[in-house]
N, C-alpha and C positions, 0 to 999 in steps of 0.2 A: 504494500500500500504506500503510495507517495507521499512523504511529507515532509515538515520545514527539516532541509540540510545546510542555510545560509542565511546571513542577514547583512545587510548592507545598511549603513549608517552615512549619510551626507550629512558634511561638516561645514559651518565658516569658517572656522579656525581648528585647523588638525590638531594642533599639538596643547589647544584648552580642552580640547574635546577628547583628547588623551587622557589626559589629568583628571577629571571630569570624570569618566568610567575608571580609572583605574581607583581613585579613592573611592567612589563609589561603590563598585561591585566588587576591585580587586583584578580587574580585566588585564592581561597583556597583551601589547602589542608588537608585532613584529613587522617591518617595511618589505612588503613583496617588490621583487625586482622584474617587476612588466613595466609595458611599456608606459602606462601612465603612475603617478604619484600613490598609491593603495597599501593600505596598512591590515596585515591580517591580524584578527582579535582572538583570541584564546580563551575560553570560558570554562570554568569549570559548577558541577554543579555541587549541591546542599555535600554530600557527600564524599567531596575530591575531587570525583568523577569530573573526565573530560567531557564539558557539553557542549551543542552546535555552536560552531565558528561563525565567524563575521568578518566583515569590513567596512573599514573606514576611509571614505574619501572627500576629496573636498567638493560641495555642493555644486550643481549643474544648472537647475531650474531655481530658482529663488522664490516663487509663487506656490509650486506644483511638491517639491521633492520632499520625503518623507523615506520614514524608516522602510525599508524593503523585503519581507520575507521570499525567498527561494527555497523551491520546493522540487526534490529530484525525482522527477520521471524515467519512463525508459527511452523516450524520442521528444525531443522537442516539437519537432513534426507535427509530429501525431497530435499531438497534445494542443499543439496551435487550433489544428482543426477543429477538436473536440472544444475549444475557448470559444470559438464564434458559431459553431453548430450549437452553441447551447446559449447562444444572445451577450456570451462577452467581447471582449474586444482583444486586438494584439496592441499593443502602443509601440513597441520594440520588436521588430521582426529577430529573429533568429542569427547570433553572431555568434563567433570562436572567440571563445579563453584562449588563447596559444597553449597547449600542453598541457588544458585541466579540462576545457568540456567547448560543451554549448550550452547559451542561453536566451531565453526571450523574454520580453518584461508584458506582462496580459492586465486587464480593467477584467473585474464581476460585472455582474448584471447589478450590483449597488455601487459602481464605480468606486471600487476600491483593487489599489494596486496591488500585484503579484508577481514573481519572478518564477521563472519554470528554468530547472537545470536537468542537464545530464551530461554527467560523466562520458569523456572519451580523451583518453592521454596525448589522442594524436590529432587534435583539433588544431586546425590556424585559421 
């Protein structure tokens, strides 16, 4: 069954927004070396336990952009279809992570946003 594998955080300011989660919750941060500026977050849960990861970038839309859940499927594809055959929408067609996957960003029928991932090591 598909469900949330990411969360994506847009920031004004990375490195308060750092601070910020890290005293907060405890969160770490590590700098992924792609091609844009992206910070992967480290979560652990009540227990130790390593909980679903994230990222932190700096903000795109100023009006629009909000916290992101991604959710891994087995096809983006597919899945796209299945978004607007059932009255959602795509916002983001279908790109490559270089060497972590595919992803598309989709609207519900409440317009509310969603990210669809899947895994494929040999994406470009």
């Amino acid at each position: 069954m598909p469900t949330i594998v990411h969360f994506d955080i847009p920031t004004d300011s990375i490195e308060r927004a750092k601070k910020f989660y890290n005293a907060l919750f405890g969160w770490k941060f590590e700098k992924w070396g792609g091609p844009v500026e992206y910070w992967l977050i480290t979560t652990k849960d009540g227990k130790g336990k390593k909980g679903v990861g994230g990222g932190m970038m700096q903000r795109q839309d100023q009006q629009r952009q909000g916290i992101l859940n991604y959710i891994d499927v087995n096809s983006v594809d597919r899945y796209m279809e299945k978004v607007k055959k059932l009255g959602g929408k795509v916002l983001l067609p279908k790109m490559a992570v270089p060497n972590v996957g595919y992803l598309a960003v989709c609207m519900d029928t409440e317009n509310n946003t969603f990210g669809i991932f899947e895994e494929n090591k040999k994406a470009k």
